[in-house]
C-alpha positions as CSV (number, residue, x, y, z in Angstrom):
1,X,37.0,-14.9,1.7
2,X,36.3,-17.8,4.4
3,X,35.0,-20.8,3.3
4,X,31.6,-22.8,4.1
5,X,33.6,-24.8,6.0
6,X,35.0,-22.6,8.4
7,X,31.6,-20.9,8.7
8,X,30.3,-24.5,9.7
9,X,33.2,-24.4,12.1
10,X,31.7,-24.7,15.6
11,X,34.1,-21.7,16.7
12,X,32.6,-19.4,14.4
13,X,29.9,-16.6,15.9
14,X,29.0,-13.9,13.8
15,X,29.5,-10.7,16.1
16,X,26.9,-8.5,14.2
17,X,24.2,-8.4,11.4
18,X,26.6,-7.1,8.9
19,X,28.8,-9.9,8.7
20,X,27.8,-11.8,5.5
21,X,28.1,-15.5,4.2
22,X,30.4,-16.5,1.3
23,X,28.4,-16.6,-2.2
24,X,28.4,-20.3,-2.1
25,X,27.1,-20.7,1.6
26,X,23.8,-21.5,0.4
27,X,23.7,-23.0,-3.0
28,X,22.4,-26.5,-1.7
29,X,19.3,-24.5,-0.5
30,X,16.6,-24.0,-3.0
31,X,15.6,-20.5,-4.2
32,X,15.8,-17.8,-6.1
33,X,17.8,-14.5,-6.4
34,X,15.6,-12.6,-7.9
35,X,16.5,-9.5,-9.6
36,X,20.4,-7.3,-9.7
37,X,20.7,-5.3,-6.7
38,X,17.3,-5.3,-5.0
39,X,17.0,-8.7,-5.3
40,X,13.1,-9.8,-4.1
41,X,12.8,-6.8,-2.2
42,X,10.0,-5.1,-4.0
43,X,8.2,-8.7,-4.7
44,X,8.2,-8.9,-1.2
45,X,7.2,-5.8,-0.2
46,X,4.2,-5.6,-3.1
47,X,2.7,-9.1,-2.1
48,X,4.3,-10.7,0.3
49,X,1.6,-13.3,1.2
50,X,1.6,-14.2,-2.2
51,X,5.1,-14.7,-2.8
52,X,5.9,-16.5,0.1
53,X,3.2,-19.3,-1.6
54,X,5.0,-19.2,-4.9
55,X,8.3,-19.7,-3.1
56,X,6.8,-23.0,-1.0
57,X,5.4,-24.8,-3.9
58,X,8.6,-24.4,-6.6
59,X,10.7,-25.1,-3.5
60,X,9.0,-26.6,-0.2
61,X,9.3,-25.6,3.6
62,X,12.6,-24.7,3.1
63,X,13.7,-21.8,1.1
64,X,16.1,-19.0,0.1
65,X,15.6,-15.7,-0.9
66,X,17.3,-12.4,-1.7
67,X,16.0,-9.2,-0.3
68,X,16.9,-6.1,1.7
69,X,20.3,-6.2,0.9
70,X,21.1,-10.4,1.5
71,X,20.0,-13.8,1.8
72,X,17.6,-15.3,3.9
73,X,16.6,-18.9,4.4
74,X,12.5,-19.3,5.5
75,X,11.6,-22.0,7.8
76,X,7.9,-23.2,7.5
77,X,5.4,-24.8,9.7
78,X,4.7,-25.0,13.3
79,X,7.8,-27.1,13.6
80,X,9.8,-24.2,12.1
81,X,8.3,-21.7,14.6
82,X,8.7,-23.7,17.7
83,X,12.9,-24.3,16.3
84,X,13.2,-20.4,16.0
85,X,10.9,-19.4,19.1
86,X,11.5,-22.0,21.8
87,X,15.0,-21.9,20.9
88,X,16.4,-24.6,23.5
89,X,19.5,-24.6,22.3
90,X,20.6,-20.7,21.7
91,X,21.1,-21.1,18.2
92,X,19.1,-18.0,16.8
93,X,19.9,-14.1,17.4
94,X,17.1,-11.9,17.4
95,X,19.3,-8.9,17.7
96,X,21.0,-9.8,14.3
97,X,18.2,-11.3,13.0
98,X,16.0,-7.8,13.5
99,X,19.1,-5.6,12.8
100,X,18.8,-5.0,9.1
101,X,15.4,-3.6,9.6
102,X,15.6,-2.2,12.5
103,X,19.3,-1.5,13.6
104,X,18.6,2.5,12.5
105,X,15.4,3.0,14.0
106,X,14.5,1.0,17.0
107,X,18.3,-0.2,18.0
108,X,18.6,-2.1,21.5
109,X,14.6,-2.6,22.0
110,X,13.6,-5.6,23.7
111,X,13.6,-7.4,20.0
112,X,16.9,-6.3,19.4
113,X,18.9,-8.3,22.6
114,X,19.6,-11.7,23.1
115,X,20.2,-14.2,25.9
116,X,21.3,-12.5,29.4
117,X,21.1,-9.3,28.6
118,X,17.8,-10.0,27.2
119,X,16.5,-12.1,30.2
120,X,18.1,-9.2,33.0
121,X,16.3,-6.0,30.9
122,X,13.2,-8.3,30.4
123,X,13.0,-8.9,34.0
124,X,13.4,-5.1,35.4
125,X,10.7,-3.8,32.8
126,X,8.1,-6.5,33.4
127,X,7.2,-4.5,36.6
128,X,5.4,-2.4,34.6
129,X,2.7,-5.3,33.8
130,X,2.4,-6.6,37.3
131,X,-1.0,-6.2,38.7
132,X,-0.7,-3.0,40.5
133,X,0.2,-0.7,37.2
134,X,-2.1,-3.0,35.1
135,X,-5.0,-2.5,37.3
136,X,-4.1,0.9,36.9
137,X,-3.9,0.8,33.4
138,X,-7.3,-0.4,32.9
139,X,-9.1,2.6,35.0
140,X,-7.5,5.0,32.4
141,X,-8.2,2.9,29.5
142,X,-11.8,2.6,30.4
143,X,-11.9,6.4,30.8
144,X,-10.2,6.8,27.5
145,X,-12.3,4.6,25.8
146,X,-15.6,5.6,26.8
147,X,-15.0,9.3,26.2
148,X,-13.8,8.9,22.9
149,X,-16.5,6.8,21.5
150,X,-19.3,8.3,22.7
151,X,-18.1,10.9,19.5
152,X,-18.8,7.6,17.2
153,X,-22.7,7.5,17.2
154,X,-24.4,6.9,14.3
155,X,-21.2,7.8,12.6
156,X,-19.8,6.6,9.0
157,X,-16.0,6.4,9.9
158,X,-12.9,5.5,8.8
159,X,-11.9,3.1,12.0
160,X,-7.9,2.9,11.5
161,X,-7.4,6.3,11.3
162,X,-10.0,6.6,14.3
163,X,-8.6,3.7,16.4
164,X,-4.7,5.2,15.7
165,X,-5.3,8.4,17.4
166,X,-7.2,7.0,20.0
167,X,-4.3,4.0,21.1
168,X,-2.1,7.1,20.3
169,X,-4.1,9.2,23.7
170,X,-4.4,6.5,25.6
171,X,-0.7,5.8,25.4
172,X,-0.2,9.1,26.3
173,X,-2.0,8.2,29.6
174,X,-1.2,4.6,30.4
175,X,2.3,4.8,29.1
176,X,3.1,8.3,30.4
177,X,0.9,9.6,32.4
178,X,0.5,12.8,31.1
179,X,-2.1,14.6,28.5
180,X,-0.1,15.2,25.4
181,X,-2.4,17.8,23.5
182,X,0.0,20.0,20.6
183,X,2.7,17.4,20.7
184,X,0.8,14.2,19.8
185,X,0.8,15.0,16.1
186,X,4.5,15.4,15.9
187,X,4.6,12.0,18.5
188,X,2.3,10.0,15.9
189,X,4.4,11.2,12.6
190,X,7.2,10.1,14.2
191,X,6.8,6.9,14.9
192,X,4.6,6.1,11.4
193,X,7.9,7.1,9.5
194,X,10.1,4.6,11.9
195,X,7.5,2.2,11.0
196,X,7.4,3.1,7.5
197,X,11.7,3.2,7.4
198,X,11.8,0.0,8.8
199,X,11.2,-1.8,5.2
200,X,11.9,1.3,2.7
201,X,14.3,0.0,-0.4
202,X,16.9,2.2,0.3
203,X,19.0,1.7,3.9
204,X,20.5,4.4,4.1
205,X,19.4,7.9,5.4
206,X,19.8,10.1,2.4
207,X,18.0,13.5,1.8
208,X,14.4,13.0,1.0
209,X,14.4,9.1,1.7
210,X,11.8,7.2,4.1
211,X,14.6,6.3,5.7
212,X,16.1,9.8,6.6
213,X,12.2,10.2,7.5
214,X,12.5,7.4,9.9
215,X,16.1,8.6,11.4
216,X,14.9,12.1,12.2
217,X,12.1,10.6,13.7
218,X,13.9,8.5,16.2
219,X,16.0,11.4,16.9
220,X,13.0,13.6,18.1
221,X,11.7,10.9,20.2
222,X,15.3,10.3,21.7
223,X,15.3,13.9,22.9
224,X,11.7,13.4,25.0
225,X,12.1,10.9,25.8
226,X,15.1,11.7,28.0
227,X,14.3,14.9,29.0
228,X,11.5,12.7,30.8
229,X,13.2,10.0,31.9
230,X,15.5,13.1,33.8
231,X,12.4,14.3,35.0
232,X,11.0,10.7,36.4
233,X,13.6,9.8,38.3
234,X,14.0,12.9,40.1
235,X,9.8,13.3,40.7
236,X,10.2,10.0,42.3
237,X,8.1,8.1,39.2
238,X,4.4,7.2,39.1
239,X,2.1,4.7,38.5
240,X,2.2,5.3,34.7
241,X,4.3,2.7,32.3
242,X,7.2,5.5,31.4
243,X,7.4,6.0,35.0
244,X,8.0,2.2,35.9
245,X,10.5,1.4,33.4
246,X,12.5,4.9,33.9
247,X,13.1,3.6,38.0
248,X,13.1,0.1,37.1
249,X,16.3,-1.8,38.7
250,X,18.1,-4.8,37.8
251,X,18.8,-7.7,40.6
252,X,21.3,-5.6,42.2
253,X,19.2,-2.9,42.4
254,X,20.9,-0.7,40.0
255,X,18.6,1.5,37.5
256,X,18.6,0.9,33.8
257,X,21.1,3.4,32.1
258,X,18.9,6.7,30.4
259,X,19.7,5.3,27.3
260,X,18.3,2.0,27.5
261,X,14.9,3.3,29.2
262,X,14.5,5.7,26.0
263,X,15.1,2.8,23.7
264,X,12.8,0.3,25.4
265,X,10.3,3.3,25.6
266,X,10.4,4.1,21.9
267,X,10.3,0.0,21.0
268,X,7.2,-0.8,23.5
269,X,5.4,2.5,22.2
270,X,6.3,1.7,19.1
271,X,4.9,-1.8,19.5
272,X,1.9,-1.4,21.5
273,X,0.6,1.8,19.3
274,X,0.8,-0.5,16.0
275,X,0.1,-3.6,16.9
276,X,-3.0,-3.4,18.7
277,X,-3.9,-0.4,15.9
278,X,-3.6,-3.2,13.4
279,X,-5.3,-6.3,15.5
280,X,-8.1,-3.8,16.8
281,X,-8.8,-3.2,13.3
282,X,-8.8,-6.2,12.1
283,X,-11.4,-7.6,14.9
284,X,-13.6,-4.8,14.0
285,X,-13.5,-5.5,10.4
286,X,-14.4,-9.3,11.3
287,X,-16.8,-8.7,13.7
288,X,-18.5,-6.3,11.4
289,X,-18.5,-9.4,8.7
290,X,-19.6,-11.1,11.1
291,X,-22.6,-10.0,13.0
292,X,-23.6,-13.5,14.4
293,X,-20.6,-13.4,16.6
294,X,-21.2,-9.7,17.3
295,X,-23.8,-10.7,19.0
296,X,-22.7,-13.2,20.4
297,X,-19.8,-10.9,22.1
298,X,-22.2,-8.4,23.0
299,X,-24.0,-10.6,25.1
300,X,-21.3,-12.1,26.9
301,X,-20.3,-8.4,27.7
302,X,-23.7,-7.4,28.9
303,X,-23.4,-10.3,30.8
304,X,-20.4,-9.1,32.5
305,X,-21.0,-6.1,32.8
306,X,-24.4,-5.0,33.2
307,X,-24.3,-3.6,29.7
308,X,-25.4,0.4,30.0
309,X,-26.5,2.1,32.7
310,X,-29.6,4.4,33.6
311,X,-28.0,7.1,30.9
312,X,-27.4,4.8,28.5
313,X,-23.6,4.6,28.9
314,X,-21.7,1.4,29.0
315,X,-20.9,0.6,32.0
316,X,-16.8,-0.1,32.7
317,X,-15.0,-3.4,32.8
318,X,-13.5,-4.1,35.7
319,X,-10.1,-5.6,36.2
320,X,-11.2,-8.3,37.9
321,X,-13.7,-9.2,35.2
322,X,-11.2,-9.3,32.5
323,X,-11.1,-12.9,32.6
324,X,-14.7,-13.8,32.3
325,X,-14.7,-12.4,28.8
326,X,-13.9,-16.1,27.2
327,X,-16.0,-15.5,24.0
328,X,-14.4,-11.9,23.2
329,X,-10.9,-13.7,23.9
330,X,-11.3,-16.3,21.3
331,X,-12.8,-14.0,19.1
332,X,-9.5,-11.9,19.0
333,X,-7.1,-14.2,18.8
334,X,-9.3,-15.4,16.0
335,X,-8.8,-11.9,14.5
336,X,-4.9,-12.7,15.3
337,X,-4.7,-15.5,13.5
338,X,-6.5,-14.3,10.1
339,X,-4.5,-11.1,10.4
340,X,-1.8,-11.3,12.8
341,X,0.2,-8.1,13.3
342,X,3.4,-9.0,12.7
343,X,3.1,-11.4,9.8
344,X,6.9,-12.8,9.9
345,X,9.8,-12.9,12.4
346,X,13.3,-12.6,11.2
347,X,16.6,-14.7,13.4
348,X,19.9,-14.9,12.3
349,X,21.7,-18.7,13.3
350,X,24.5,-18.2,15.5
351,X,25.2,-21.8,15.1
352,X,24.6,-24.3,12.2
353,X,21.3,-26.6,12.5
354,X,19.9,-29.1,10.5
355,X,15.9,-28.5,9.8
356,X,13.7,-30.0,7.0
357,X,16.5,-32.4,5.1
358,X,19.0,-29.1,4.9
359,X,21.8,-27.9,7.0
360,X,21.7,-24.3,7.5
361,X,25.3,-22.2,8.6
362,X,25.9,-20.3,11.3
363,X,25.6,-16.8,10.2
364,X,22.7,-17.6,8.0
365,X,19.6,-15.0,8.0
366,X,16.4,-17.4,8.8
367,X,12.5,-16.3,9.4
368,X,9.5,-17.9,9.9
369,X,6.5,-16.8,8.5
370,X,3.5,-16.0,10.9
371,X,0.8,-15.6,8.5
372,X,1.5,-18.5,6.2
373,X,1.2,-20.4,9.2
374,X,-1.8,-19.5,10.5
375,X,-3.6,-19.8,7.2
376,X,-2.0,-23.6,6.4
377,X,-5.4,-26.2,6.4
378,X,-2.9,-28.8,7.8
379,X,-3.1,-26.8,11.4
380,X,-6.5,-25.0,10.5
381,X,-9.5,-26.4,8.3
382,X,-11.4,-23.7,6.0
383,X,-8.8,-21.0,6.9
384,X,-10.3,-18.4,5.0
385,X,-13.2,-18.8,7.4
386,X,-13.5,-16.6,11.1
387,X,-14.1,-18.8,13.6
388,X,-13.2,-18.0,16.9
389,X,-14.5,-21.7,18.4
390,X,-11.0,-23.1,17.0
391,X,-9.9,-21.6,20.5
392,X,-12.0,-23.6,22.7
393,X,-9.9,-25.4,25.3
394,X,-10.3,-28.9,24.0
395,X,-9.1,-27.3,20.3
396,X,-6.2,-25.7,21.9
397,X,-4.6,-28.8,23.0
398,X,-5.3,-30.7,20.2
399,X,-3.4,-28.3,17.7
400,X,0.1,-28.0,17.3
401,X,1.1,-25.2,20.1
402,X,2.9,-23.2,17.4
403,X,1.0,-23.1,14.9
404,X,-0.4,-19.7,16.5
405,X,2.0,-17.5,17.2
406,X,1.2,-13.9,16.8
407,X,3.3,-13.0,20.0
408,X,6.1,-14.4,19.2
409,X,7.0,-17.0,22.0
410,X,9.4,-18.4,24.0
411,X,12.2,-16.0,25.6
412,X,11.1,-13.0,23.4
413,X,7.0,-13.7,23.7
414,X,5.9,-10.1,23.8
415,X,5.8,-8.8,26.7
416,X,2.7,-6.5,26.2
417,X,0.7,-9.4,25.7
418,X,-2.0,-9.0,28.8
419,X,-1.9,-5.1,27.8
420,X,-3.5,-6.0,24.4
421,X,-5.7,-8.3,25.8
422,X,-7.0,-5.6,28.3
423,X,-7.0,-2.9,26.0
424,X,-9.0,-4.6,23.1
425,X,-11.5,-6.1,25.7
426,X,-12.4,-3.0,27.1
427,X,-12.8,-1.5,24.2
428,X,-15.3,-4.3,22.9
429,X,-16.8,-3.5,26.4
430,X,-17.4,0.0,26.0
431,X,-18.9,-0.4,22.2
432,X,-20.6,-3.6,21.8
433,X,-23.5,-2.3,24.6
434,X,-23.9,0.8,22.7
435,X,-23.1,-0.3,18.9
436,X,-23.9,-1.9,15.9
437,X,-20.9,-2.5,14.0
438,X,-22.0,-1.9,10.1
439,X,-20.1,-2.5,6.6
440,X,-21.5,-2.3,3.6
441,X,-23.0,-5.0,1.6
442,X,-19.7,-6.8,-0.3
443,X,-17.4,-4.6,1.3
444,X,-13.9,-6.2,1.2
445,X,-10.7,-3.2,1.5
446,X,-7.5,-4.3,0.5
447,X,-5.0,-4.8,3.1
448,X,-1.5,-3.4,3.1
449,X,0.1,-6.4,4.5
450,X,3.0,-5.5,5.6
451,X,5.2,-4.3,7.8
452,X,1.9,-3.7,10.1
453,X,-1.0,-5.1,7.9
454,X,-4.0,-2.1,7.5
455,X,-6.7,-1.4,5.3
456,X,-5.5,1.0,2.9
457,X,-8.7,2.6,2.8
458,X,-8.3,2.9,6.3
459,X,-11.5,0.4,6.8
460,X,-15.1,1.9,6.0
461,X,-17.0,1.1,9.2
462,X,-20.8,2.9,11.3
463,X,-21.4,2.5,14.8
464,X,-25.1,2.8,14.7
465,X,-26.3,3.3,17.9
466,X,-28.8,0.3,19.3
């Protein structure tokens, strides 16, 4: 069995996720095992929130843990996540960080490459946020959104549920360009049990295991989604998403192989369908907490817009007009930061580094943790408290500028970013004019908080109609 030292050996890269450390790699970090074979795992999984703040005050910033098979070291602060994010110095694979979640389901996603190959795939799918398909985005999104509401009146809903099947259609229309009808059930199972997979106990795909869920799953989306990628490229694309990454080129003008497309397809879906799910929900929820700064939103969007027209419908957000929507802005990444959609962010060192009084191997599993972060009073006073006026300009500058990081950031900031930003602005566009966001008096659902943090009532919510 190698040694630490040879793993502290400059020459040593670990070539994939699998390759472990020695027992003894880490014994001058401080943590815990926790219990035979599983490890933390099902801590984790049960609260992780809460035993991430046991694990900082028995042991500090710096901390080792056993779960999902191995060790990891967390890194905490904004210090931590600029070292992991920024990452000046190529120490940290996301692709091996990511890979023992992820490996089976979503395997060669934008999350799951590193460096060049990273920067050249990252560069031939970003067409498909460029103005032109953006502003095409938002005409279908406004459509989308509009029609499907207007069924929410004076409703008593369950929003997540509500909000999922929406993001799910108009996916099918921004992202594809094409109505799904029968097949968007099938679609939506699918990628809920990748989702689901991602952090299920057992790794392996056995009979009658969220795993073997999550497997199948992929599979079915692997199959359309290269019968249409075919079909794309020989109908000359479109103006939908699908379409500009299937005839996407690299510099030398050659297209992306069918296989990557599909697994860039499935990631982004994948991540746009549950993220903004999760952060729409959340704002929703907060807002409805909060009717002071409802108002306060719905105002700035009559401003804007012109609120409803003659019928009484809202009218639609331009693209243009995206921009002047500063208070619904700060009011979601508010939202972001009391609930941010992906809470933590695994890397695996490819070199050794030195971070809070500890050196750390190369080969090491390390991760930051979003939501402890953006809950800390040291970055945020009265975190428990939504208040979206800690993103003024002048409060921006003055905080640490990773100590909100709910895209990620540096190299791998997501690359969907604007697209959740349109989406979730137009939506507040379309309902706020028309609305009344309502919870019940004391209301407070429980959140599942992780992988994708919901309400696991799926969020008790009324539109009632102004």
């Amino acid at each position: 069995m190698a040694t630490l030292a040879a793993h502290e050996n400059a020459e040593f890269r670990p070539t994939h996720w699998s390759q472990r450390l020695p027992a003894d790699a880490l014994d001058h970090i401080p943590g815990e095992a926790g219990l035979p074979i599983v490890g933390n795992t099902f801590r984790m999984l049960a609260d992780p929130h809460g035993f991430a703040q046991e694990m900082v005050a028995k042991y500090g910033k710096v901390y080792k843990g056993r779960a999902f098979g191995g060790w990891q070291v967390a890194l905490i602060g904004a210090e931590a996540n600029e070292l992991l994010l920024f990452d000046r110095d190529k120490i940290f694979s996301s692709e091996q960080g990511w890979g023992p979640i992820l490996d089976k389901l979503f395997p060669r996603g934008l999350m799951l490459i590193d460096f060049d190959h990273h920067r050249a795939d990252r560069r031939a799918l970003s067409i498909a946020f460029k103005p032109g398909p953006m502003r095409h985005y938002s005409g279908s999104l406004n459509a989308g959104i509009a029609r499907e509401i207007a069924k929410w009146a004076d409703r008593e809903m369950r929003f997540y549920p509500a909000i999922k099947q929406l993001t799910l259609d108009l996916a099918a229309d921004s992202f594809i360009g094409i109505p799904w009808g029968p097949e968007a059930d099938k679609i939506n199972t699918a990628f809920v049990d990748m989702v689901q997979a991602s952090v299920a106990p057992i790794r392996a795909p056995l009979p009658f295991t969220q795993m073997k869920k999550g497997v199948d799953g992929r599979k079915y989306l692997v199959d359309y989604f290269t019968r249409e990628t075919h079909r794309r490229r020989a109908e000359g694309g479109g103006q939908d998403m699908f379409s500009q990454f299937a005839t996407a080129t690299h510099e030398d003008g050659s297209l992306l192989p069918v296989d990557e497309v599909v697994d860039h397809m499935i990631f982004l879906m994948m991540a746009a369908h549950d993220t903004i799910t999760s952060s729409a929900t959340s704002l929703i929820y907060l807002l409805a907490k909060n009717p002071d700064w409802q108002n306060k939103l719905r105002q700035e969007v009559i401003s804007v817009t012109g609120g409803v027209d003659a019928s009484g419908k809202p009218r639609p957000l331009s693209y243009d007009d995206l921009g002047k929507l500063e208070l619904t802005e700060m009011a979601f990444k508010e939202a972001l930061r009391m609930i941010p959609p992906v809470p933590s962010m695994p890397r695996r060192a490819l070199k050794s580094f030195e971070y809070g009084g500890y050196r750390i191997p190369a080969g090491t599993s390390v991760g930051i943790n979003i939501h402890m972060v953006h809950h800390m009073e040291e970055y945020w006073p009265e975190p428990e408290k939504f208040d979206p006026m800690r993103f003024t300009p002048e409060q921006v500058k003055a905080r640490h500028k990773y100590a909100w990081v709910p895209f990620g950031g540096g190299a791998h900031m997501c690359l969907g970013l604007h697209f959740a930003y349109m989406q979730v602005k137009i939506l507040m566009a379309q309902l706020l004019p028309q609305y009344s966001i309502e919870i019940a008096e004391g209301y407070d659902p429980k959140w599942q908080p992780w992988p994708i943090p919901k309400p696991k009532d799926g969020l008790k919510v009324a539109f009632r109609r102004l």
